[in-house]
N, CA, C and O of each residue as an XYZ file, in Angstrom:
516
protein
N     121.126    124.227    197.188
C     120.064    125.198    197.342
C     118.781    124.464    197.714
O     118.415    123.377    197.265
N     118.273    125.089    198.439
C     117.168    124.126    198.910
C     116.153    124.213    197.999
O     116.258    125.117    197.170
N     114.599    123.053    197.913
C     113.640    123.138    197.161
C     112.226    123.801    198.388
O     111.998    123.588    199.579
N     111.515    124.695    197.266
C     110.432    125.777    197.963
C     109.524    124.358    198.045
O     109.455    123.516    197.149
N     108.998    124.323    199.059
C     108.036    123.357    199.474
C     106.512    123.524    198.991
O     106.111    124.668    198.780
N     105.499    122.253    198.778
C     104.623    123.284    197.944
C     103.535    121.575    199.294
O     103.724    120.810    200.239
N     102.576    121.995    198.344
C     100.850    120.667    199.262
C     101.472    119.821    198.852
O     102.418    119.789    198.064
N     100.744    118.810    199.595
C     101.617    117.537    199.799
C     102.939    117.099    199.647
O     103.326    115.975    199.327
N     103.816    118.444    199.999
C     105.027    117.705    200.593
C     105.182    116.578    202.135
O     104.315    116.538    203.008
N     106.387    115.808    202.158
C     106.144    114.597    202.821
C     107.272    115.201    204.589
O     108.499    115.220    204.494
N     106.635    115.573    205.851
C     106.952    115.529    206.777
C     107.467    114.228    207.671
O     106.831    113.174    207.683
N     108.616    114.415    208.368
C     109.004    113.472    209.560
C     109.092    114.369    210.774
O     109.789    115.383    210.789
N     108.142    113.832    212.089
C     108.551    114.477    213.652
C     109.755    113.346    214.067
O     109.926    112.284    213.468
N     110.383    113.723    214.990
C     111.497    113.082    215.611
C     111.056    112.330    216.814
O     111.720    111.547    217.494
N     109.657    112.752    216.979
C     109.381    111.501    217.811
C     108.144    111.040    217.440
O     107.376    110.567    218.278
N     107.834    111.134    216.153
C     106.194    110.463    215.567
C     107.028    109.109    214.868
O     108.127    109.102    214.313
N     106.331    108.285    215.051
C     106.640    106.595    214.430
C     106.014    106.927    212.890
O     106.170    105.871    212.278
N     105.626    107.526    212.338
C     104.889    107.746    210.827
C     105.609    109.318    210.064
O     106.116    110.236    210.708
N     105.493    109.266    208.919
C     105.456    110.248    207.966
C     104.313    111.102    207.772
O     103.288    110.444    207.599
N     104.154    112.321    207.744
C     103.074    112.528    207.567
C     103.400    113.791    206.262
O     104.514    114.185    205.920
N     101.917    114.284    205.649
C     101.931    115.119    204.636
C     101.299    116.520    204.846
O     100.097    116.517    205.108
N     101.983    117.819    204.763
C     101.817    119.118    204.737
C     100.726    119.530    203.816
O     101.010    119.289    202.643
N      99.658    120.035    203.980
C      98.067    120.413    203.279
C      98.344    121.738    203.283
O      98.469    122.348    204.345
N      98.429    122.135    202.478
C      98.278    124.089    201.977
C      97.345    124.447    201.783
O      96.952    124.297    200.627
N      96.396    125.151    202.800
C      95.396    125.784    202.206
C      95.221    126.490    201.354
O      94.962    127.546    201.930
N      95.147    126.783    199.653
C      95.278    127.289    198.826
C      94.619    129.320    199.661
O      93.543    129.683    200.136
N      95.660    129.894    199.480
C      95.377    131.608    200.232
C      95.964    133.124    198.784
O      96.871    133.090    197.953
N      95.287    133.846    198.993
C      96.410    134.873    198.142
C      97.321    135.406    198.955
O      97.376    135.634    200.163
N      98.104    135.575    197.934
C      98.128    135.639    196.605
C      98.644    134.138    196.363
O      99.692    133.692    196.830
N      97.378    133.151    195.238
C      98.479    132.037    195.288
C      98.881    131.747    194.043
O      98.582    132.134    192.913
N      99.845    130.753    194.647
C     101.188    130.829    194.049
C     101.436    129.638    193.670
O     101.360    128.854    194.616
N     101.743    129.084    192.541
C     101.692    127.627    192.508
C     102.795    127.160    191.673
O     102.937    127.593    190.530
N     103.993    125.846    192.456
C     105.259    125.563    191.756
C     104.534    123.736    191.311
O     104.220    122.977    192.228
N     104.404    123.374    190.025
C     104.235    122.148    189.501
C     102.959    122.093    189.784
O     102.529    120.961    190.005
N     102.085    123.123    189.857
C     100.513    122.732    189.653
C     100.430    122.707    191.363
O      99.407    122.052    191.563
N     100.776    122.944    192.187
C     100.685    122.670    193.636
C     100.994    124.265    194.574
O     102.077    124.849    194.585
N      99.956    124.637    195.174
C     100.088    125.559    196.044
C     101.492    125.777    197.028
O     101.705    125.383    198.174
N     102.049    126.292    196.417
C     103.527    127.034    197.045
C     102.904    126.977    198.795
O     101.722    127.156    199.089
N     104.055    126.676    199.824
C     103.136    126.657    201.211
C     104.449    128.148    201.924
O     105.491    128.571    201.422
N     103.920    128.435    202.885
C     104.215    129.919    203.526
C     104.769    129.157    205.117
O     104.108    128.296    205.699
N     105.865    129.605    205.524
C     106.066    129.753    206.935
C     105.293    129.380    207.527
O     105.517    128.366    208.188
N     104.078    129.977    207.581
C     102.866    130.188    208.826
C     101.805    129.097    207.984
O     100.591    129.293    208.042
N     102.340    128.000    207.244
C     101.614    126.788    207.206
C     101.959    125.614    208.114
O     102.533    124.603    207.710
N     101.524    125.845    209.510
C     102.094    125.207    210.588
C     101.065    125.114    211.260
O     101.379    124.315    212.142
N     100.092    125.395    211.412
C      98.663    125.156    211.920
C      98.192    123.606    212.537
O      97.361    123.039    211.826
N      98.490    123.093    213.385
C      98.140    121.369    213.930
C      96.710    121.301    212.902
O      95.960    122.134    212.392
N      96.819    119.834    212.929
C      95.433    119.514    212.453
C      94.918    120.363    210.876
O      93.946    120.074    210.177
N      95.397    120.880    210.771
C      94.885    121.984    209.264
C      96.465    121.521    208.719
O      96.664    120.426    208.191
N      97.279    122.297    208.886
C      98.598    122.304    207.665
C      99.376    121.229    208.169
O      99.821    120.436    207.339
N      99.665    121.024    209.561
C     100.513    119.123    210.046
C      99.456    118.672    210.651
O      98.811    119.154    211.582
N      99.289    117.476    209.909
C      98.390    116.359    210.724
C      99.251    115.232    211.028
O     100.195    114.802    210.364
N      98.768    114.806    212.166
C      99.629    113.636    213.036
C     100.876    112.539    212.305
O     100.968    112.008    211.198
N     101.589    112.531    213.338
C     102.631    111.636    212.436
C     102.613    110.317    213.480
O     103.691    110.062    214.016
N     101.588    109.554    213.771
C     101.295    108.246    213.773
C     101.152    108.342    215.495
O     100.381    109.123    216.053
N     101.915    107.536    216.095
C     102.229    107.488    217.511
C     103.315    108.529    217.698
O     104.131    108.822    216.825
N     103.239    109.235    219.299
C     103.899    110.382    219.778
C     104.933    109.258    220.607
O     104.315    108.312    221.096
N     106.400    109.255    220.816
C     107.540    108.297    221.612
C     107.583    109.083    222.833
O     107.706    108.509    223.915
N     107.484    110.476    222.746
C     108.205    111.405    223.897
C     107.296    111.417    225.238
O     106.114    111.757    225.196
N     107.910    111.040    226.366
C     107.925    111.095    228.037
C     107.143    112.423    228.069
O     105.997    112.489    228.513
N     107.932    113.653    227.496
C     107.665    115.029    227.654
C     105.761    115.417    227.187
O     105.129    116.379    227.624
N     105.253    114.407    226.271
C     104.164    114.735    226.075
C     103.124    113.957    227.482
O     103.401    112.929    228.099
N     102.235    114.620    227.618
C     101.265    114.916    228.736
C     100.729    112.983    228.820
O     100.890    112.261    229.804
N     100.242    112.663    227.784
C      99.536    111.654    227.630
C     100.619    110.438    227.180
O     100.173    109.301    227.328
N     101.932    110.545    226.669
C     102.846    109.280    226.869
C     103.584    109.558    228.133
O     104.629    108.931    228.306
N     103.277    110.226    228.848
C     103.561    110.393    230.265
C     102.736    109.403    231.654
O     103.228    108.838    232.630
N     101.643    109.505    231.289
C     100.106    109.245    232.019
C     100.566    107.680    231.358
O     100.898    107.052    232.363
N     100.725    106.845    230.263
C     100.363    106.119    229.753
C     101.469    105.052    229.955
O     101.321    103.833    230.043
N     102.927    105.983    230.025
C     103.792    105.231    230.488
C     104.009    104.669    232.285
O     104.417    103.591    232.717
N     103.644    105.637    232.850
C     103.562    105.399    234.217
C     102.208    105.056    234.774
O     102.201    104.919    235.997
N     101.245    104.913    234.254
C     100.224    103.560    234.317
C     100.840    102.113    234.052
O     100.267    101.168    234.594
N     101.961    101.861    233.262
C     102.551    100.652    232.441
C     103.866    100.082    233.459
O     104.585     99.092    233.320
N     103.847    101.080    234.460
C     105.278    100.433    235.484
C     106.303    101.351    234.696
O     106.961    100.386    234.306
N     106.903    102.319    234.203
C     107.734    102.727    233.656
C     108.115    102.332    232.130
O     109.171    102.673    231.597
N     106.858    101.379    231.354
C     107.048    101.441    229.914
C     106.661    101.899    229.067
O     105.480    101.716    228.774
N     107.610    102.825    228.177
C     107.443    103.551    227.396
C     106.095    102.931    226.753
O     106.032    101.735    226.468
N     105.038    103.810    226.547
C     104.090    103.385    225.876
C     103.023    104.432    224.804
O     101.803    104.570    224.897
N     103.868    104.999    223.912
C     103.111    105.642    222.683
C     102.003    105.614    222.786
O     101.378    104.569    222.966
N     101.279    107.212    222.661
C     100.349    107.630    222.585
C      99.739    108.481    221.149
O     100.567    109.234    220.636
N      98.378    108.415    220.484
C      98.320    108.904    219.389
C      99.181    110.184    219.428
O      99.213    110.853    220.460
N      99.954    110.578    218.217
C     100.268    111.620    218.418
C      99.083    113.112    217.911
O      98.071    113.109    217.210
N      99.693    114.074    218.534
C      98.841    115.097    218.216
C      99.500    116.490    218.993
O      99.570    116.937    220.138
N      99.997    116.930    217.406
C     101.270    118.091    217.046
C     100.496    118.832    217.915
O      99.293    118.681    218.133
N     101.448    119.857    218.531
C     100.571    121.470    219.194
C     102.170    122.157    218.783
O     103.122    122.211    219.562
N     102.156    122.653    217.337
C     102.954    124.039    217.221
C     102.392    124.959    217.084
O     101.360    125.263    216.485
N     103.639    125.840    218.121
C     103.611    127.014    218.264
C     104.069    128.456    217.873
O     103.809    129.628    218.145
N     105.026    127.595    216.959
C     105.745    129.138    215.887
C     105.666    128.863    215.061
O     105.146    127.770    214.838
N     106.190    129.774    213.906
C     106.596    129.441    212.198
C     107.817    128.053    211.956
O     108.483    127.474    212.814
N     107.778    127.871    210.708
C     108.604    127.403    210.446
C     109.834    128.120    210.009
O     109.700    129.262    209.568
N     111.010    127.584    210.080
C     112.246    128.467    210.850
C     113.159    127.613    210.062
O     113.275    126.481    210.533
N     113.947    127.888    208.818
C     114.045    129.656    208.687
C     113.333    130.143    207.477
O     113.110    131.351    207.385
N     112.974    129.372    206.591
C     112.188    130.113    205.232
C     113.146    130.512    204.471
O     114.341    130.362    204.727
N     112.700    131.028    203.518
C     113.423    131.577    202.446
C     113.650    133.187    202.329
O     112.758    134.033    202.261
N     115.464    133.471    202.322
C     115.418    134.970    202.379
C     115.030    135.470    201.125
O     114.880    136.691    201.168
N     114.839    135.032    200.158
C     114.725    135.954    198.816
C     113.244    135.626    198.180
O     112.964    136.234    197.147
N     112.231    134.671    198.741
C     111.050    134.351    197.986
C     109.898    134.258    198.937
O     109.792    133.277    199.674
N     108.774    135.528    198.955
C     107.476    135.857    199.888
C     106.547    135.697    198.824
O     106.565    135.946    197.618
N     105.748    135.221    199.602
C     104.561    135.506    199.186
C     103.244    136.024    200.070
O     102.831    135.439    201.071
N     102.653    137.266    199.489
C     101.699    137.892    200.600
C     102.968    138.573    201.421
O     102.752    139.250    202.426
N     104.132    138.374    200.986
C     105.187    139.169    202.408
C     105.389    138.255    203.141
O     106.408    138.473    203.796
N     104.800    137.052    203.444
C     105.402    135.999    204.005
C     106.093    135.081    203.533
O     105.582    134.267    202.764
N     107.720    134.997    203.978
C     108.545    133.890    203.768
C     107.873    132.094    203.096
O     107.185    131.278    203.710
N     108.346    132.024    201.873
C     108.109    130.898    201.498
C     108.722    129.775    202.114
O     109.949    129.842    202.185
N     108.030    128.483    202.703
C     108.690    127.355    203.070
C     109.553    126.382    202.131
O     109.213    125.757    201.126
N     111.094    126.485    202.965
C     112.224    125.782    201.915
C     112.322    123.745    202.946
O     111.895    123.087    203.894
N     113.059    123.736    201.962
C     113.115    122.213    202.344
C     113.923    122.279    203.426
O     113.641    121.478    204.317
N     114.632    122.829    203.572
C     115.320    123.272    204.537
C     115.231    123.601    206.220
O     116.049    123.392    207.116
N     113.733    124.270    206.236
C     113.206    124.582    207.263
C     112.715    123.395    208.283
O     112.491    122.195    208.124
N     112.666    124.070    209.134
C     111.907    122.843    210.663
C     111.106    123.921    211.202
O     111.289    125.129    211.053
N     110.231    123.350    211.823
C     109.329    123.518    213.216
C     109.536    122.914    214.290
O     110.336    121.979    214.337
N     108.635    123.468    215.699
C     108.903    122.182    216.896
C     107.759    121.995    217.229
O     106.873    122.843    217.114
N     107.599    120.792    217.717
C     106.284    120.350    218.711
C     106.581    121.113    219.950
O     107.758    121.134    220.311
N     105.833    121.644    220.543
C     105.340    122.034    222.210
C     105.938    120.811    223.027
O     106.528    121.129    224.060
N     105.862    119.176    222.655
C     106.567    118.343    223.361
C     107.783    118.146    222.746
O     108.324    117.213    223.339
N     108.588    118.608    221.733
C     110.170    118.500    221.650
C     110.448    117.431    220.399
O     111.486    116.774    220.314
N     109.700    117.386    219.747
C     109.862    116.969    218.601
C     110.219    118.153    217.388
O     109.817    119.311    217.266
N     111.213    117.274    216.505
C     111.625    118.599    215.311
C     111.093    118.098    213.998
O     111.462    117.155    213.298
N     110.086    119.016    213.842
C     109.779    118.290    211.897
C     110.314    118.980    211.145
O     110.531    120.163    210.886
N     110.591    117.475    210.656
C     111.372    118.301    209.104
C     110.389    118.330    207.652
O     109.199    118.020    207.603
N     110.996    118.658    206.841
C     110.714    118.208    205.511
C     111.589    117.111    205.095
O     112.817    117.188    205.057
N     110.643    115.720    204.674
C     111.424    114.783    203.735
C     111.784    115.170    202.259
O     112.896    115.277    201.741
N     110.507    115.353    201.712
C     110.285    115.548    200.034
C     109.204    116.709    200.085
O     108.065    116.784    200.546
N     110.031    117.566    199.426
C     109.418    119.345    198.733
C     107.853    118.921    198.247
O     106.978    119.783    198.334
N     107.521    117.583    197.736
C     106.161    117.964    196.786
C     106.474    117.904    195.355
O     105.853    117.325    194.464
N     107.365    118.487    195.300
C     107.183    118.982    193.797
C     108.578    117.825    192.767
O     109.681    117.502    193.210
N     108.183    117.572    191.821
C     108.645    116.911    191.387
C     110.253    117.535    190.188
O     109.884    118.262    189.266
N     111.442    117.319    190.232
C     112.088    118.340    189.094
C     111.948    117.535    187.700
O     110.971    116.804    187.862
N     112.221    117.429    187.028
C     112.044    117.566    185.596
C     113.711    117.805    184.400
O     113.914    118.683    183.562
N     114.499    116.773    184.767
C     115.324    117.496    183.574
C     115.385    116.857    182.258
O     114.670    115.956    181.819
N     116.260    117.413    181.758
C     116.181    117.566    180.303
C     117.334    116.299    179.392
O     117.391    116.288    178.163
């Protein structure tokens, strides 16, 4: 079963060289699993909810395009800098908040240049007994 993702859970893009960390803007109704703002689908916002995951690898982006073929044909990483454009996909069927699908560990997004982020680590820590 997957874990509901909450702030500072830990992101990987498939073509960012770095890890990066998911920021929840605390919104209502909120909702909080281990002291940490529960995050929603539509916490996918560039720059606000994913901030950069280090250097961008992909040809397909505009500027490791320009950067590689300035270089003679070598691949040459450019800062990265996410541009998504949908929710995160698929969420959780049984847990909304505000009516919007809660983000599971489970879920991905895409970059506009073809990168897939995932979730590494939910955030939240379990606890047994």
């Amino acid at each position: 079963m997957p874990e509901l993702v909450v702030n500072g859970a830990q992101m990987k893009c498939s073509f960012g060289t770095n890890p990066s960390v998911l920021t929840v803007v605390p919104a209502p109704p909120l909702i909080q699993v281990g002291g940490q703002p529960l995050a929603r689908i539509s916490d996918m916002v560039p720059m606000m909810n994913v901030v950069p995951f280090g250097m961008c690898l992909t040809p397909s982006n505009p500027q490791v395009a320009a950067a590689t073929s300035a270089a003679m044909g070598v691949l040459t990483p450019q800062p990265c800098l996410p541009v998504i454009t949908a929710p995160w996909t698929p969420g959780s069927a049984k847990v909304s908040a505000g009516g919007i699908p809660v983000l599971t560990s489970n879920s991905t997004c895409v970059c506009m240049w073809g990168g897939s982020i995932t979730i590494v680590q939910a955030g939240q820590v379990k606890v047994t007994g």
